[in-house]
NUBAGU-950138 format. One record per residue (C-alpha): x, y, z; residue in three letters. Coordinates in steps of 0.05 Angstrom, whole numbers, plus 5000, padded with zeros to 4 digits. Layout:
<atoms>
XYZALA;...
</atoms>
This chain:
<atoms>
543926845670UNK;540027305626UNK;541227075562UNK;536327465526UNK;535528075567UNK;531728835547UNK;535829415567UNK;533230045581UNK;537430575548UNK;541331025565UNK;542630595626UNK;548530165654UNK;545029545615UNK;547028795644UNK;550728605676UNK;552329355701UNK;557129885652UNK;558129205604UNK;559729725550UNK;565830025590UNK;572229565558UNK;576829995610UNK;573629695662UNK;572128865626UNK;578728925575UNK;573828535533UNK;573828525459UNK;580028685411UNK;584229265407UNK;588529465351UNK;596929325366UNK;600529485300UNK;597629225233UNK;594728635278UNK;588228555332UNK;589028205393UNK;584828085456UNK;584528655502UNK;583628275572UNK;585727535552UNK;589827195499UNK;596126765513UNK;599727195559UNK;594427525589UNK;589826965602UNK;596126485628UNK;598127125674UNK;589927195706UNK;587626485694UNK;587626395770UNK;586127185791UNK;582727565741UNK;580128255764UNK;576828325688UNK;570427905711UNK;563928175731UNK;563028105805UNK;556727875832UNK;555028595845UNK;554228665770UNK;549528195762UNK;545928195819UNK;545527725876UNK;539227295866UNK;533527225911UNK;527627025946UNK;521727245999UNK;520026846068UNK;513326796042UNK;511826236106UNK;512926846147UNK;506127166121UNK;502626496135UNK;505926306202UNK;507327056242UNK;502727056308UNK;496727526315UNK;498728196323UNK;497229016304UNK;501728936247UNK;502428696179UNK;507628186170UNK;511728196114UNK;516427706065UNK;523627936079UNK;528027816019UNK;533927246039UNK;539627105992UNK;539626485949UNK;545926395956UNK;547226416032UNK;540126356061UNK;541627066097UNK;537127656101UNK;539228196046UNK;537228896023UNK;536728795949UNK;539929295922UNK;540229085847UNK;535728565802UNK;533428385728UNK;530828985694UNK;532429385753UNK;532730035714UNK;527429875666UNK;523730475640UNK;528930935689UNK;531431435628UNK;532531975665UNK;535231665742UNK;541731985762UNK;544231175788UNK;542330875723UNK;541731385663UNK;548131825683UNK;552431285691UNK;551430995615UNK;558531025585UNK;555531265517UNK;554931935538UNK;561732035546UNK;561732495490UNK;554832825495UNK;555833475516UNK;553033755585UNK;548034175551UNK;545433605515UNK;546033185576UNK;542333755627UNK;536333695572UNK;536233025566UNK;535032955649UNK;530233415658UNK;524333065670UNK;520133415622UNK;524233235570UNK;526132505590UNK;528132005537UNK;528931245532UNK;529430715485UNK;529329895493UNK;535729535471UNK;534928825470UNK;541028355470UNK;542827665456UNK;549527325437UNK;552027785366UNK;555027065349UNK;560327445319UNK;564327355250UNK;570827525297UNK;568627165367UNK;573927405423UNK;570926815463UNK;572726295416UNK;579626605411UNK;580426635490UNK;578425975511UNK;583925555536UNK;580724985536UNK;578825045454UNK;571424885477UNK;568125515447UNK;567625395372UNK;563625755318UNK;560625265266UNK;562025255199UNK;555525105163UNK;551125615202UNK;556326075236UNK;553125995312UNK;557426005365UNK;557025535418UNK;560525185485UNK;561824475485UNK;560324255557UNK;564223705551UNK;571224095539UNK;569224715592UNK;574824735646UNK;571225395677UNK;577525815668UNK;573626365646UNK;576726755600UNK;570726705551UNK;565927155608UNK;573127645610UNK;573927755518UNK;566727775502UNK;565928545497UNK;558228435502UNK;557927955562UNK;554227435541UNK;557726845567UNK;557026665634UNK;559126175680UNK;554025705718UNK;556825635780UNK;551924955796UNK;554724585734UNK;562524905734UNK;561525055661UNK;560525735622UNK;554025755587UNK;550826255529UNK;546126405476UNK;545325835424UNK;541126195376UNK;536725485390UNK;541125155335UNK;536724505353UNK;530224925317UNK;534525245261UNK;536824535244UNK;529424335224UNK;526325005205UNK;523925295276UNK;524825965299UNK;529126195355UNK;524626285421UNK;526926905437UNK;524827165364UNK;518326785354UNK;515426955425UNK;517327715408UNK;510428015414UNK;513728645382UNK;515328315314UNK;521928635315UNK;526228065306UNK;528527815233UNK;532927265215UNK;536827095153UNK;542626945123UNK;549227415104UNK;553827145053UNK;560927465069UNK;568527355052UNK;572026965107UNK;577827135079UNK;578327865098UNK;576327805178UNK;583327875200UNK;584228495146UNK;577328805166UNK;578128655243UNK;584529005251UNK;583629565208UNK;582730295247UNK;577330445274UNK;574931005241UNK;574330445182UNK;571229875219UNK;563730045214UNK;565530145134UNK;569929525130UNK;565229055161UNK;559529185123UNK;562829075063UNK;564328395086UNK;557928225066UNK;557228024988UNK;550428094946UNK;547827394944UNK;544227604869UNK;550327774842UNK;553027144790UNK;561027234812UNK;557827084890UNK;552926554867UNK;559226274837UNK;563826264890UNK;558325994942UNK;557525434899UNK;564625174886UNK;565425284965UNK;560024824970UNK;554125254989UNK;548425004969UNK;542825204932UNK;537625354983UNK;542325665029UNK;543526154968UNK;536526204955UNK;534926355032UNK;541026945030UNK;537027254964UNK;530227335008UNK;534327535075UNK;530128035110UNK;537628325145UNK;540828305084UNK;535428845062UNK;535929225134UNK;543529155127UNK;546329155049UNK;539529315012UNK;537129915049UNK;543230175101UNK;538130155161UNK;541429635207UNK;548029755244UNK;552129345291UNK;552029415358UNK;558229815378UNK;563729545321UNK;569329885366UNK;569229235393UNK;572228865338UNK;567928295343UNK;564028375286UNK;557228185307UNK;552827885270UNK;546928235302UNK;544228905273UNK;539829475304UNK;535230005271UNK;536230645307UNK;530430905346UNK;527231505316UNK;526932025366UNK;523132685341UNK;522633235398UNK;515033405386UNK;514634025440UNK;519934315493UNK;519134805552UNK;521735475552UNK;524635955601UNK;517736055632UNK;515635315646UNK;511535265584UNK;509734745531UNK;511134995460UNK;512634725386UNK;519134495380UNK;518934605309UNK;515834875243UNK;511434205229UNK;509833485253UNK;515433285209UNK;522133575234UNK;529533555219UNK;534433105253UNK;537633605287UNK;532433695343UNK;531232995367UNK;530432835436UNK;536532405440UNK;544132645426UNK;546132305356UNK;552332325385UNK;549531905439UNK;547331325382UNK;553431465343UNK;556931215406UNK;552930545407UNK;551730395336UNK;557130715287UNK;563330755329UNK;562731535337UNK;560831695269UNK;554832085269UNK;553832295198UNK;551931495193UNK;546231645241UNK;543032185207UNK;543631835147UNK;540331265176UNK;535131625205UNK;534132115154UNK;531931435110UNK;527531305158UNK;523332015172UNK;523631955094UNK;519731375097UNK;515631615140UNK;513432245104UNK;511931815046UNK;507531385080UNK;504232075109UNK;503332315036UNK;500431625011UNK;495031485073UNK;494132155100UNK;494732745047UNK;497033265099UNK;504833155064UNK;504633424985UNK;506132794947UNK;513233184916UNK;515633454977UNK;515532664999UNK;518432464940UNK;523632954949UNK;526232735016UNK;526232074995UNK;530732194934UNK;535132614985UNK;535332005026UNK;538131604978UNK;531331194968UNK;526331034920UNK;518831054924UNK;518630304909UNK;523830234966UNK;520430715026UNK;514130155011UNK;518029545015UNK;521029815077UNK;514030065107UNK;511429265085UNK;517028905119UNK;517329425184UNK;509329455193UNK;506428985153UNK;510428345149UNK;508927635159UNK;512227035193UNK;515326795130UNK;517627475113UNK;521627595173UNK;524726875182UNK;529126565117UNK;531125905148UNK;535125465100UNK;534924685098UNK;540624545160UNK;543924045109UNK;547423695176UNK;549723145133UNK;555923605096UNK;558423895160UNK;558623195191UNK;563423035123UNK;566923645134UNK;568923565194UNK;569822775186UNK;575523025124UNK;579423545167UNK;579723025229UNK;583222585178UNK;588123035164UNK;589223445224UNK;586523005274UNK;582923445310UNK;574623385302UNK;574023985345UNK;576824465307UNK;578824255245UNK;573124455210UNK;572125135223UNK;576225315153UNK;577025955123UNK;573925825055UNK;573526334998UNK;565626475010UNK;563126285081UNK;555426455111UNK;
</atoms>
């Protein structure tokens, strides 16, 4: 169960074509002015609760493994070296391993791994015969956790009502306790990150190590991140338009969602938080987000493939992928353009390609995005280096839609931040959703569920 797992992209990513909903039916799709679960719901879910073909086979994991290391201790003498054979975990029988964890790491150009990502299903085949050669190979890391989404279709699939988001942090989580192993979670969560532990009969997933948040800490996963490339804050945003936002088309849906998410400095907000009960710090801690920046601020961060209806609550910065030099018809390295600094138009991955992942197809969001951030870029060249005039810079930026004050508060917090920069934990304040959820039991009887409430403002 790999929880927190680095993806090599373009690849078939974990467990193998996750991305392909044809295949899962997870996530929502849109049925008249409404969204409902693709691949469980109901219906659906009563209909496959005892034979669901949705779920990943062990194939698309892997099947785990081990060596007969004894065997290079305890062979007899003879002319040749003996080796550990892999056996199965599961059945104790000799197996060819034919799949494993980061099995296609660093593969972005393998016909078994690259070809088969379902993001270039647009890309055309002259973009995709460059992109192959081996030359001219490309690859990116995509890590992923649990999105803990604002629209979970595991906590609307569960039959059992043990997957619940909470209300005063907005982590989604599994209560053990309730778990009846039907499944339908691993089947509606478009991103597969529930899965079921077949040891303890229960599904298991990402916590976002609520235990930490709730006295300061950091997630593991983000404070062991030698990269620095995880943030963490909190997004103000209006419960009351998921539904509306959610089943909107899906042309709309990148737009839509990120205007869920309200300006925490603005007084009408700070308002509405606080008659909802928000309290100060949490406020204070949305004003200093680091993704609110990424996300609202600056229009860097995107959502990791909103088709899905989920609404994740976990953004991406796009990688920026200039093509430096190419080969031409004669087998030779030249410039692939006019300077160090070129346009977006000759990068060495399709935008189409990242449109796919990150915008729902749209791929004038892309070069927006990273047109902001070659601006950036040629600022910082013009400041530190001198080889950029200091106008041209300032021109790009302004085309960009940025500021000069704005490119170096983006160049501090992307090269140059600190621990306290890139995490804005508030207080947990336990104590009000223990009262909250000790006021809806009393009038709907039910402590599970009764307090995840649609307020006016939620976080």
């Amino acid at each position: 169960m790999w929880w927190n797992n680095v993806e090599t992209k373009p690849g078939t990513g974990y467990p193998k074509k996750w991305e392909d909903q044809e295949m899962y039916k997870g996530g929502w799709e849109k049925q008249g002015d409404t969204a409902r679960l693709k691949g469980a719901g109901k219906s659906k879910g009563l209909s496959r609760i005892f034979h669901n073909t949705h779920l990943p086979a062990m194939d698309n994991y892997y099947e785990p493994w081990s060596y007969q290391y004894e065997k290079l201790f305890d062979s007899p003498e003879g002319d040749d070296q003996p080796t550990a054979e892999a056996v199965s975990m599961i059945t104790g029988e000799k197996i060819t391993p034919h799949s494993g964890p980061n099995w296609d790491d660093d593969l972005g150009g393998s016909p078994e791994y690259a070809r088969n990502d379902v993001n270039l299903k647009d890309v055309s085949p002259e973009e995709k015969e460059v992109m192959f050669q081996l030359e001219r190979m490309v690859m990116f890391y995509l890590p992923r956790i649990c999105n803990h989404c604002l629209n979970p279709a595991c906590v609307a699939a569960c039959p059992s009502g043990a997957i619940y988001k909470r209300g005063e942090d907005g982590i989604v989580l599994v209560n053990q306790d309730k778990c009846r192993a039907w499944r339908m979670c691993i089947t509606a969560c478009p991103y597969k990150k529930v899965y079921y532990n077949w040891h303890t009969g229960k599904s298991e997933k990402c916590i976002l190590c609520f235990p930490k948040l709730e006295t300061g800490q950091i997630p593991a996963c983000m404070h062991s991140c030698v990269g620095r490339i995880r943030y963490l804050g909190v997004m103000l945003y209006d419960a009351d338009r998921l539904e509306e936002v959610a089943s909107c088309d899906e042309k709309d849906l990148l737009d839509n969602q990120l205007s869920l998410y309200l300006d925490p400095n603005d007084p009408e907000v700070i308002a509405a938080a606080k008659k909802c009960g928000i309290p100060d710090s949490t406020l204070a801690a949305a004003q200093k987000s680091p993704v609110w920046k990424y996300v609202k601020e600056w229009g860097l961060a995107l959502p990791l493939h909103p088709e899905f209806r989920t609404l994740p609550s976990l953004f991406y910065v796009p990688p920026l992928l200039p093509a430096m030099a190419q080969i031409n018809d004669n087998n030779h390295y030249h410039s692939s353009g006019s300077t160090l600094w070129d346009d977006m138009e000759n990068l060495r991955l399709p935008v189409k390609y990242l449109a796919n992942l990150f915008s729902a197809g749209d791929e004038m969001v892309i070069r927006n995005t990273l047109k902001k951030m070659m601006s950036v870029r040629q600022h910082r060249r013009a400041v530190t280096v001198g080889d950029i005039k200091r106008e041209d810079a300032d021109k790009v930026l302004l085309e960009s839609g940025l500021t000069t004050g704005m490119a170096d508060d983006i160049y501090r917090l992307t090269s140059l931040a600190k621990l306290d920069d890139r995490f804005v934990i508030p207080p947990a304040h336990r104590e009000e959703a223990i009262e909250m959820i000790e006021e809806t039991s009393e009038r709907k009887g039910n402590a599970g569920f009764g307090f995840i409430q649609k307020p006016k403002r939620g976080w």
